[in-house]
LUMLOLO-598937 format. One line per 2 residues: their letters; for each residue x, y, z of N, C-alpha, C. Coordinates in steps of 0.001 Angstrom, whole numbers, plus 500000, padded with zeros to 6 digits. Atoms other than C-alpha are relative to their C-alpha. Layout:
! LUMLOLO-598937
A) X Y Z X Y Z X Y Z ~ ...
This chain:
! LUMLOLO-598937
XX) 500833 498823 500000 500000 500000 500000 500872 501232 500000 ~ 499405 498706 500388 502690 502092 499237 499972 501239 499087
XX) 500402 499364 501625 501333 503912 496062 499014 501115 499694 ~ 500212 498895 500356 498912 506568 491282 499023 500939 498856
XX) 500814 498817 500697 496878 509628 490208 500535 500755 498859 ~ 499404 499013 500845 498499 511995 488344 500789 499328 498540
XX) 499260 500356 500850 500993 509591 486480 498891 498976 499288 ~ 500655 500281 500591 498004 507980 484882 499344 500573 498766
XX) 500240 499334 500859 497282 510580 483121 501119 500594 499303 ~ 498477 499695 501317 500707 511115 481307 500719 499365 500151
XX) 498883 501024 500923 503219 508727 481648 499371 498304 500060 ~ 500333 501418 499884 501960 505489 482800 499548 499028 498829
XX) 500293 500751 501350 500150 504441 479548 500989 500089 499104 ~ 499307 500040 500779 503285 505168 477894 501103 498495 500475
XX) 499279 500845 499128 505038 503022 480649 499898 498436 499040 ~ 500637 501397 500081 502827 499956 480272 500148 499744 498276
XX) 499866 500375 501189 502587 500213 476362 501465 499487 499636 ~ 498422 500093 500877 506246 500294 475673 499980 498282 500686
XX) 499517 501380 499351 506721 497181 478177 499093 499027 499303 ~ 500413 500422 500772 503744 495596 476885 500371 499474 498349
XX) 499167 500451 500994 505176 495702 473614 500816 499579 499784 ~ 498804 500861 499870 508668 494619 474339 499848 498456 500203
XX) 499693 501369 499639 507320 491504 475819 499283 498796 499294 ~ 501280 500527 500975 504330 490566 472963 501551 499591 498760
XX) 499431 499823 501443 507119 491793 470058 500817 499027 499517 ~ 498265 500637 500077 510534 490654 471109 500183 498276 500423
XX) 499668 501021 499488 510118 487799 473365 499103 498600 499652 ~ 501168 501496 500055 507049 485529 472032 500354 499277 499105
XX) 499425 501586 501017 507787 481796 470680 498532 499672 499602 ~ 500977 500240 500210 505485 479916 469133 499815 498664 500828
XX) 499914 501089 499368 506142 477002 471404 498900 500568 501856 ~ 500845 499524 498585 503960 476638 474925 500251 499076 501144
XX) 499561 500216 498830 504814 475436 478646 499016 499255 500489 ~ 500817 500645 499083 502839 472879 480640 500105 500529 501250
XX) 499547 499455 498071 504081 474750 484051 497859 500361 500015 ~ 501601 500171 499664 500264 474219 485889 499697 501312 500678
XX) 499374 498677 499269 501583 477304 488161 499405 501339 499082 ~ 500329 498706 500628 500841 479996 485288 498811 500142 499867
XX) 501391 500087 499907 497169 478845 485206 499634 500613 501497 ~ 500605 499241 499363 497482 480474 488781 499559 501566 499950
XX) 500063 498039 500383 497474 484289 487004 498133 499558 499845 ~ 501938 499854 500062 493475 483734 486258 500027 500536 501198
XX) 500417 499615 498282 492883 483605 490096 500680 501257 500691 ~ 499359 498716 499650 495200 486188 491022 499961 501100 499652
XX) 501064 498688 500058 494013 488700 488801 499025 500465 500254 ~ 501881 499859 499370 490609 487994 489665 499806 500730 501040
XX) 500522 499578 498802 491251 488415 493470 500356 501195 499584 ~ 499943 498601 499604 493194 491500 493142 499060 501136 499463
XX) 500964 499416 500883 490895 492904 490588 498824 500273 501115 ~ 501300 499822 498795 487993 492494 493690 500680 500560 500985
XX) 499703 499108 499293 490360 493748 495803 500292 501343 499698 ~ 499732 498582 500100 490904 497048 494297 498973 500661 499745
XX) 500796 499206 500286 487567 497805 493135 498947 499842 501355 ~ 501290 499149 498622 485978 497435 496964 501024 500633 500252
XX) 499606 498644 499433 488694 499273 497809 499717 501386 499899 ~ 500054 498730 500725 488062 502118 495428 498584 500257 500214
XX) 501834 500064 500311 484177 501626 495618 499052 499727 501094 ~ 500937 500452 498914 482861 499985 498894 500926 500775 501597
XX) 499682 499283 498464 483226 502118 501900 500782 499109 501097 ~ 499580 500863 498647 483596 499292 504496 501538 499714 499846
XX) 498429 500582 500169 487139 498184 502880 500804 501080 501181 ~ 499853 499091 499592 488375 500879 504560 499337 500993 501753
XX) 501136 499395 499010 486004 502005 507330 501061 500086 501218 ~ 499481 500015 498613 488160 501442 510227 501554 500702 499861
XX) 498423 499279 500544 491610 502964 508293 500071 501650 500852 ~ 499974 498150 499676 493016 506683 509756 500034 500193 498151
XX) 499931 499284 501233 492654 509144 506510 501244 499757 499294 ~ 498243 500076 500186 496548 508712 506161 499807 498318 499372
XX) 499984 501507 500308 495709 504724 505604 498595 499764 499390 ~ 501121 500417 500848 492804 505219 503571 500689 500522 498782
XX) 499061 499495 500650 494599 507283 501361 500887 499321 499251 ~ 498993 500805 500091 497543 504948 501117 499187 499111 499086
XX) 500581 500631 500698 494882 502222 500102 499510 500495 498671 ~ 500205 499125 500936 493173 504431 497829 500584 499499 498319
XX) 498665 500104 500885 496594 504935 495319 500068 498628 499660 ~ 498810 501300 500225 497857 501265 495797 498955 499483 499244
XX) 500825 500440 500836 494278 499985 494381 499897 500444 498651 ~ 500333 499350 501141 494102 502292 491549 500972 499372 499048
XX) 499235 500649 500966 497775 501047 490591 499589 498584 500055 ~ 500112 501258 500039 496844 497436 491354 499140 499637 498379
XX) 501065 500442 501078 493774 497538 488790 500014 500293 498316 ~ 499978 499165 500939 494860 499744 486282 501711 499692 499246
XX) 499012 500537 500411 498549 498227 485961 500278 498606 500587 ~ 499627 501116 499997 499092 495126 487687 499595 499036 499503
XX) 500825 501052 500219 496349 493397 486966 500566 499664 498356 ~ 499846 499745 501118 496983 494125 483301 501305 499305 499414
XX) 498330 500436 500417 500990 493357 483126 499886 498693 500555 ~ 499952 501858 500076 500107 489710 484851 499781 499338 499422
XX) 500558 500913 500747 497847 488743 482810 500889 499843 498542 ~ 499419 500118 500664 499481 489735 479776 501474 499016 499921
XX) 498372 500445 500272 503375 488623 480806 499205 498086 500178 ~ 500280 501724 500597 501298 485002 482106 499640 499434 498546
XX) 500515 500447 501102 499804 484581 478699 501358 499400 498890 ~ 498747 500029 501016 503145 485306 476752 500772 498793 501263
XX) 499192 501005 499660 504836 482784 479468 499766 498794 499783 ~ 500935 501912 500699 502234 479850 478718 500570 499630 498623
XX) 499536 500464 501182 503444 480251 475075 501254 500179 499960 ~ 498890 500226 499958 507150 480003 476245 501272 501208 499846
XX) 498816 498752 500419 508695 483165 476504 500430 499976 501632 ~ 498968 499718 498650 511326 483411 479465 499774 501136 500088
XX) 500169 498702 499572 511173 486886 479369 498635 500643 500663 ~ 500892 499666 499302 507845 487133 480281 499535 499568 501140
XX) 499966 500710 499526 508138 484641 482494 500357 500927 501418 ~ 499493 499589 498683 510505 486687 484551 499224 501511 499983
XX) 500642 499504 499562 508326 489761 484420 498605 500074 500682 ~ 501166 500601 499355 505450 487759 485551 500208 499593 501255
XX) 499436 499860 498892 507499 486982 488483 500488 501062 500784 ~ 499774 498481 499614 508388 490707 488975 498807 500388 500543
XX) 501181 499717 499911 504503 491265 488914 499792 499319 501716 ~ 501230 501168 498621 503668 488125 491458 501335 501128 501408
XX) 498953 498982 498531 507012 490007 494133 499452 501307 500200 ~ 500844 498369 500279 505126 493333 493545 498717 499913 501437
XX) 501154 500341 499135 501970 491643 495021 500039 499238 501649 ~ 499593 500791 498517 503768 489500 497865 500057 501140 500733
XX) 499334 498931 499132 505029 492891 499052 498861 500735 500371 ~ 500855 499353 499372 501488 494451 498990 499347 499405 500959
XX) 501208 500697 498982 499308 491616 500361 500942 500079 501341 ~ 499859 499895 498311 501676 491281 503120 499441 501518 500624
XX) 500635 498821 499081 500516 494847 503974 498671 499773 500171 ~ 501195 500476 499755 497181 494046 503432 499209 498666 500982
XX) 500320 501181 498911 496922 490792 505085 499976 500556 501191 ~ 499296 500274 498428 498848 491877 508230 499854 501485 500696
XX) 499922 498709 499724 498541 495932 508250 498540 500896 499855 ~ 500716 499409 500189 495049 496231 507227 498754 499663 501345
XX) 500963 500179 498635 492277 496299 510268 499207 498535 499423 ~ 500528 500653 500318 490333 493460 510258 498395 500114 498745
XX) 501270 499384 500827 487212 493890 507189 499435 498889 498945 ~ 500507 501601 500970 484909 491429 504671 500859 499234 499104
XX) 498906 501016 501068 488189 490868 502461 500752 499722 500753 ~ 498881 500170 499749 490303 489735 504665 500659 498752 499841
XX) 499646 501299 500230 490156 486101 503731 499999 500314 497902 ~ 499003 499741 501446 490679 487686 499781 501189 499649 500309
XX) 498624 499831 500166 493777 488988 501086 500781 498843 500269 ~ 499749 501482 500101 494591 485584 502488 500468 499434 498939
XX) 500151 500427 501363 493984 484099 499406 501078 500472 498799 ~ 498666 499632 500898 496108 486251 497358 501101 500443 500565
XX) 498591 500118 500195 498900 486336 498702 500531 498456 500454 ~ 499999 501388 500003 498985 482910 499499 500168 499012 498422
XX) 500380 499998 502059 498240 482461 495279 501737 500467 499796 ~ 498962 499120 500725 500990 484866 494866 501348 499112 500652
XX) 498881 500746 499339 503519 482899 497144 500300 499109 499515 ~ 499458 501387 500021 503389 479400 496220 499722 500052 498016
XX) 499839 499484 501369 502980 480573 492358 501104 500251 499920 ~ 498844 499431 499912 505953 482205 492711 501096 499344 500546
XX) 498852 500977 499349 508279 478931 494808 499624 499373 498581 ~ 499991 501102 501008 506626 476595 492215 500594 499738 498639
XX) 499619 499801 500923 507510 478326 489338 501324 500137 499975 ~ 498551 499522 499961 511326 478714 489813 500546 498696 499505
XX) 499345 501082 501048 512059 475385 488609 500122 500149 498680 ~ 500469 499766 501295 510550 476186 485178 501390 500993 499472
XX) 499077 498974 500797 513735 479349 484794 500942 499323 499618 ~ 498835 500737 500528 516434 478273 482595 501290 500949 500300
XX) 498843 498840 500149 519173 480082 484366 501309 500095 499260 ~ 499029 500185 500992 521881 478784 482320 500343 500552 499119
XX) 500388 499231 501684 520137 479768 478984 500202 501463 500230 ~ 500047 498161 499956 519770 483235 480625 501061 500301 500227
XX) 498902 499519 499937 522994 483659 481831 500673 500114 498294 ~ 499352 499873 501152 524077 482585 478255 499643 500933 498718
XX) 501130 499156 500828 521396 484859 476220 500548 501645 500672 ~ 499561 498502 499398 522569 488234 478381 501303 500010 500319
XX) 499418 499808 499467 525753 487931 479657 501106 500755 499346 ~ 499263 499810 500705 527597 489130 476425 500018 501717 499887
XX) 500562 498862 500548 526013 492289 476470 499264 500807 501494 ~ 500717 499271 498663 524338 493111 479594 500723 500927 500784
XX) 499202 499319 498810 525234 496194 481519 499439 499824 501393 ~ 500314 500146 498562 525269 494407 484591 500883 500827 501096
XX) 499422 499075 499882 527541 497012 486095 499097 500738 500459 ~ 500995 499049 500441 525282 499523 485312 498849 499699 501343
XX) 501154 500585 498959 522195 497489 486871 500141 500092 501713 ~ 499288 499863 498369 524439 496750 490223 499817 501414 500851
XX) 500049 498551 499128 524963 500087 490904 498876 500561 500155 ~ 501267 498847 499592 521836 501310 490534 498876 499733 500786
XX) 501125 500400 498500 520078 498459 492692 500782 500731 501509 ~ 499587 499439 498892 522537 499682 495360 500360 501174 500750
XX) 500168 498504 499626 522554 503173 495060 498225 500171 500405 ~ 501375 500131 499491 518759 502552 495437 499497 499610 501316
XX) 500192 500112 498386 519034 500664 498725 500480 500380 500700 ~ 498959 499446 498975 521798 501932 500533 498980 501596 500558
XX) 500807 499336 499259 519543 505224 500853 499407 499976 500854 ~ 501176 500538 499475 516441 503893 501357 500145 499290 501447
XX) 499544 500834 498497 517732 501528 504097 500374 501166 500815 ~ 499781 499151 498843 519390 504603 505691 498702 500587 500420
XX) 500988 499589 499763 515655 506470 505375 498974 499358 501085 ~ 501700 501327 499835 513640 503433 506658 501118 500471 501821
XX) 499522 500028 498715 516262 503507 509675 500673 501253 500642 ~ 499907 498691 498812 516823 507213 510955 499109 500480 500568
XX) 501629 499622 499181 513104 507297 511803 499866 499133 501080 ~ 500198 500796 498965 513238 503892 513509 501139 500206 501367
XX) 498802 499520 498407 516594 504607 515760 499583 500824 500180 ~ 500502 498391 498910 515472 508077 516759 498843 499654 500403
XX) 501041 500420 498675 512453 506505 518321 500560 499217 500699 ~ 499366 501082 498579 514332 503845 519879 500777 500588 500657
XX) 499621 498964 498985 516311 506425 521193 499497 500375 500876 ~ 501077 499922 499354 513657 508096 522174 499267 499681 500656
XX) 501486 500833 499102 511435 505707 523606 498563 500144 499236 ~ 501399 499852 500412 508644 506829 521147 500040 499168 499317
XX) 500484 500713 501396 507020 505267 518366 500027 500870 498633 ~ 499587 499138 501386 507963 506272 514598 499085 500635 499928
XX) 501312 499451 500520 505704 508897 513417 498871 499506 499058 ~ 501046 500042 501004 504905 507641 510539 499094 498403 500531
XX) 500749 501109 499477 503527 503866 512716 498858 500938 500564 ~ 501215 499196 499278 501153 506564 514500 499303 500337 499080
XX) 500809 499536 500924 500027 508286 511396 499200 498837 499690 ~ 500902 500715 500367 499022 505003 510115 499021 499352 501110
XX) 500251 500756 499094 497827 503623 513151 500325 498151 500088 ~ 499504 501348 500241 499640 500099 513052 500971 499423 500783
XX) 499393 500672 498989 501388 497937 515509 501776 500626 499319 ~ 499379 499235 500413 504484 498975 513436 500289 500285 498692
XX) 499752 499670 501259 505700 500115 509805 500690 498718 499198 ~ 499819 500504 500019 505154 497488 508423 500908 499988 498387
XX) 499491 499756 500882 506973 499096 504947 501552 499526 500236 ~ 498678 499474 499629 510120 499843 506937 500282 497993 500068
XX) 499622 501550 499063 509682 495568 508119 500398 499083 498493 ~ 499920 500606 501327 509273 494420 504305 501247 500639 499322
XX) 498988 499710 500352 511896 496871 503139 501785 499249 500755 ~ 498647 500150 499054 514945 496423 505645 499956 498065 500407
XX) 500211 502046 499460 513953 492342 506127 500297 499284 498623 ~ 500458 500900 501661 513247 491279 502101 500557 500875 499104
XX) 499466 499595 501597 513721 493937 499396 501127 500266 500096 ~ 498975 499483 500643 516430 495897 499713 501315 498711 500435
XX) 499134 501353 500052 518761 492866 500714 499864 499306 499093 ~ 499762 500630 501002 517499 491026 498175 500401 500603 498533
XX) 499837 499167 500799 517994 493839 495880 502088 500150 499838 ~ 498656 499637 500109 521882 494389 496879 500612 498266 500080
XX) 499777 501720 500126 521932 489770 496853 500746 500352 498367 ~ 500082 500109 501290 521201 490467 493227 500961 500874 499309
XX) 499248 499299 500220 523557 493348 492613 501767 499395 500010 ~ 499073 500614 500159 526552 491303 494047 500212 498771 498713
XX) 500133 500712 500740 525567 488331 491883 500299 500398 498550 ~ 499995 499633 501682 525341 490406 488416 501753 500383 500244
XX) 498542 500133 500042 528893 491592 489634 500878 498864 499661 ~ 499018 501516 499786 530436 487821 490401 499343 499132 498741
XX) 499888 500448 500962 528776 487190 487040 498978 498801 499805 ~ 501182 501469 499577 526137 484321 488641 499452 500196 498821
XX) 501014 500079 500940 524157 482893 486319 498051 500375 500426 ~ 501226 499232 499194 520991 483654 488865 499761 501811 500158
XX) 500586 498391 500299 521617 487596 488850 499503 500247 498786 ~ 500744 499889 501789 520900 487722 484808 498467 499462 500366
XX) 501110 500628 500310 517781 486179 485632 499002 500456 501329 ~ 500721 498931 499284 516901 488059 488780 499887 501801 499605
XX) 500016 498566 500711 517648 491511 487272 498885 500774 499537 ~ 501331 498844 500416 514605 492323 485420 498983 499363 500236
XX) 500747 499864 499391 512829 490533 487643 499734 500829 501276 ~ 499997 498912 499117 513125 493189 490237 500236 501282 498768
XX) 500665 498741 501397 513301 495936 487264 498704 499906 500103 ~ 501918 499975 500393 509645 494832 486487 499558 500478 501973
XX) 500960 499883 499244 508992 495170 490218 500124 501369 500698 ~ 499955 498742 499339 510438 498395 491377 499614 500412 498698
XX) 501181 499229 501053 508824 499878 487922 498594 500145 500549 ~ 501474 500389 499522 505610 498851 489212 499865 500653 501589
XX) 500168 499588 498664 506675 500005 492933 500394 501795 499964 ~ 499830 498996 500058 507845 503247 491735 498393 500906 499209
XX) 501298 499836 500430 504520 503676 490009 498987 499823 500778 ~ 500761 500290 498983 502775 502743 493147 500326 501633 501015
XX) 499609 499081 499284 504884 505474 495031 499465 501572 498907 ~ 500978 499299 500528 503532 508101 492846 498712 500622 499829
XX) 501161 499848 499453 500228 507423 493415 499646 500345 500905 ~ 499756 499730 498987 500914 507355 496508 499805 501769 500598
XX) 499304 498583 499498 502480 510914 497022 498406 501010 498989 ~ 500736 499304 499963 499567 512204 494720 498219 500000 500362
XX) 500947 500091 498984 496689 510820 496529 500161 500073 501211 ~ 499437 499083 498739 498047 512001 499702 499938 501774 499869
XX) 499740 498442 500218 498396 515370 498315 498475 500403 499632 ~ 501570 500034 500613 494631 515256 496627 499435 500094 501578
XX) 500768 499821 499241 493327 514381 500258 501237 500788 501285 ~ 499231 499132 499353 495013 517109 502288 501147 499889 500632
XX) 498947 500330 499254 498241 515590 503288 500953 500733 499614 ~ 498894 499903 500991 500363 517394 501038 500766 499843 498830
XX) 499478 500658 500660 501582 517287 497992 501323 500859 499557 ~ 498399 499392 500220 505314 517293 496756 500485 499406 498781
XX) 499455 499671 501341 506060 518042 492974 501162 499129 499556 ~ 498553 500564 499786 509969 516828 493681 499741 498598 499979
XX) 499715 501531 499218 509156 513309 494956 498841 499611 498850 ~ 500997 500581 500754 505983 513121 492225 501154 499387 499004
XX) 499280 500047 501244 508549 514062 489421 501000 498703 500063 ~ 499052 500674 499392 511425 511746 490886 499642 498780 499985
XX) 500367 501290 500238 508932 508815 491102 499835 499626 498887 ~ 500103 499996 501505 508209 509145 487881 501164 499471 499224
XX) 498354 500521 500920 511608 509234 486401 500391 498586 500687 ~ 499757 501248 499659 512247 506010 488393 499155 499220 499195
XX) 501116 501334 500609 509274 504225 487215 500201 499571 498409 ~ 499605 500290 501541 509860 504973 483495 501506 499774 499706
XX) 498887 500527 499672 513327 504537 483917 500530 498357 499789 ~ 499863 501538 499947 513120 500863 484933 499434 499556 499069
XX) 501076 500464 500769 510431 500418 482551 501076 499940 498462 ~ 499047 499747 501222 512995 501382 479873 501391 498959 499884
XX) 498712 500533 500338 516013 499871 480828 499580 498412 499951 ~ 500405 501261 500039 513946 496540 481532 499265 499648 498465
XX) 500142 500521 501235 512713 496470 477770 501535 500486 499214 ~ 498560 500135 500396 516412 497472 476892 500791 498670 500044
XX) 499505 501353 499322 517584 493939 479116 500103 499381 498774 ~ 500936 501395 500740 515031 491904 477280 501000 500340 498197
XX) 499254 499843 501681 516608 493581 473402 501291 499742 499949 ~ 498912 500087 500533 520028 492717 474383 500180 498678 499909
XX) 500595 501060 500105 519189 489215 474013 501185 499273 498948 ~ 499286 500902 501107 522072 486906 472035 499584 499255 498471
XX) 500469 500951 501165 520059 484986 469969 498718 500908 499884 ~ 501305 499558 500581 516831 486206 468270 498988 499969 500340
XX) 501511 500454 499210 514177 484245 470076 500497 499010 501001 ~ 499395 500802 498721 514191 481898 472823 498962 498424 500135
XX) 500799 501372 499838 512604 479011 471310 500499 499239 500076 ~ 498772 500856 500181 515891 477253 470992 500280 500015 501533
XX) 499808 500282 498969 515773 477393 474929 499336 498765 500716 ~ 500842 501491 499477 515019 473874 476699 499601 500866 501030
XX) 500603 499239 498947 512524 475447 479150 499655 498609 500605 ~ 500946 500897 499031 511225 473045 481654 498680 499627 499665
XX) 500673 499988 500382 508233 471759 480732 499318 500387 498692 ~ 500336 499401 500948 507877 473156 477367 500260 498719 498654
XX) 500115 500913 500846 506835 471311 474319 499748 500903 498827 ~ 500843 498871 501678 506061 472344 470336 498836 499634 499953
């Protein structure tokens, strides 16, 4: 529930088209995957799809939220319905008919959603969806273990590695967390100093932040995992890379929303941090259909995928 307004109406459809297209144009075989796992995108768009439109639409979702955490919801639904839903279904479709690349932005998508439902599951008051949220992220979890057999990291290491500015990538997952991690933690030590509670756990009203618990526990570690890896050349960073591209695109497009549905309902709004999300979001969105074009070979039907047949 970190998440947009404003960038809907000018960049976002440029966002989604370009990626969209990269992953229809460049990456589709004519060959198709038995993995049973991608038949979980139906259900998972479905729920979130019901979860964003009571959010956006039925009072009660919400009823017991402070303004600050209705707000929050608000944004994160609008991007859920209006981009996630959209980029799952699509990247599952193109992965059923054997494209790796969509494969791993369909896995970017499902880490996108692990990271919200856990807020939702665990951060949202108790309300009639709460056995949705259950549900999907539970969907989104074991979708997301099952399918990891199916990546051919080999092939991918051997398809990018000639060409990839993994360099490039490294630095910029770790100039990304090293901040952030300091941000998430000069709010939490100066209350533990203190003896208080972070501001922003009060604003929302929530046992604690639970952003700061998902950030500093899961992403950005796994973010600077993946950074060392593209360094030491692993054949697993090539193949985590623009699956975290696809998901901070999607999370920087969430933060956006964010900052301008906050600002819409009197919290403030700040131009700097709109613009800034922005350039991140399209950013990733760019360099992650850049990845996918630097590609060795032409197509990737000549890849033994797991499960995949003509």
């Amino acid at each position: 529930m970190d998440v947009g307004l404003y960038f809907w109406a000018t960049e976002a459809p440029f966002s989604v088209n370009f990626l969209v297209k990269e992953i229809v144009t460049i990456t589709m075989t004519t060959q198709r995957t038995h993995d049973p796992i991608l038949w979980s995108t139906i259900a998972i768009a479905l729920l979130v799809a019901v979860t964003a439109v009571a959010g956006l639409f039925w009072p009660a979702t919400y009823a017991r939220e402070t303004p600050y955490t209705r707000a929050g919801g608000y944004a994160s639904d609008l991007v859920d319905l209006l981009l996630v839903v959209p980029v799952l279904l699509i990247s599952g479709i193109q992965a059923c008919r054997g494209s790796v690349p969509a494969r791993l932005v369909w896995l970017g998508a499902q880490g996108y959603l692990l990271y919200n439902f856990v807020i939702y599951a665990f951060g949202v008051h108790f309300n009639p969806l709460f056995l949705v949220y259950c549900a999907t992220l539970g969907l989104c979890l074991y979708a997301s273990v099952f399918s990891i057999p199916f990546i051919p990291l080999e092939q991918i290491a051997q398809a990018y590695a000639p060409r990839t500015p993994r360099k490039t990538i490294a630095i910029i997952f770790l100039v990304l967390s090293i901040p952030t991690a300091a941000f998430d933690l000069r709010e939490d030590i100066a209350a533990l100093i203190a003896g208080q509670v972070p501001p922003s756990v009060t604003a929302a009203s929530t046992p604690v932040n639970f952003i700061h618990v998902l950030d500093l526990t899961f992403l950005l570690p796994a973010l600077c995992v993946t950074a060392i890896l593209l360094l030491r050349r692993k054949a697993s960073g090539y193949a985590l890379a623009p699956v975290f591209m696809t998901l901070l695109a999607i999370m920087s497009i969430e933060l956006v929303s964010l900052v301008a549905v906050l600002g819409l309902k009197g919290f403030g709004m700040s131009m700097p941090m709109i613009i800034s999300f922005v350039v991140l979001g399209v950013g990733f969105t760019i360099l992650l259909a850049f990845y996918f074009s630097l590609a060795k070979s032409p197509t990737w039907a000549d890849l033994p995928v797991a499960g995949r047949t003509a």
